[in-house]
C-alpha positions in Angstrom: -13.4 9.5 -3.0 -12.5 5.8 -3.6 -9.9 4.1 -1.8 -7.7 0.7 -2.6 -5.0 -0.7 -0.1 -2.4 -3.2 -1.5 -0.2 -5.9 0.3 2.9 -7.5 -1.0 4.3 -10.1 0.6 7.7 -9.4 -0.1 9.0 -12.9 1.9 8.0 -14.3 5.1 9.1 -11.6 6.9 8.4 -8.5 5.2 5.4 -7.3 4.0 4.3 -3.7 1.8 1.6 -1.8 2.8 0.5 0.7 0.2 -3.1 2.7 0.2 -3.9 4.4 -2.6 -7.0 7.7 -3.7 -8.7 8.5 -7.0 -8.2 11.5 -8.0 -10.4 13.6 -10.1 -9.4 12.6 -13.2 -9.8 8.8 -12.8 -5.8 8.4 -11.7 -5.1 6.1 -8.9 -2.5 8.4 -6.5 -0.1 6.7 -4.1 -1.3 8.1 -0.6 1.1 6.2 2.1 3.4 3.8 1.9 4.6 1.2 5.3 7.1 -1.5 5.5 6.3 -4.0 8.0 8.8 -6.6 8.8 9.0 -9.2 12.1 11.3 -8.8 14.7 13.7 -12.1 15.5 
């Protein structure tokens, strides 16, 4: 199974996490999804 994981940086203090799986017909499948932003 292949894998990709993409990050946005969304502004300086928020950033997308998203990881993604191939599926058996060759579509890319959204797997998880995390929000990270900094505490102030």
């Amino acid at each position: 199974t292949k894998f990709k994981e993409v990050i946005e940086i969304e502004n300086p203090d928020h950033r997308v996490f998203t990881s993604y799986y191939e599926g058996d017909d060759g579509e890319w499948i959204k797997g998880l999804v995390t929000h990270s932003r900094r505490a102030k």
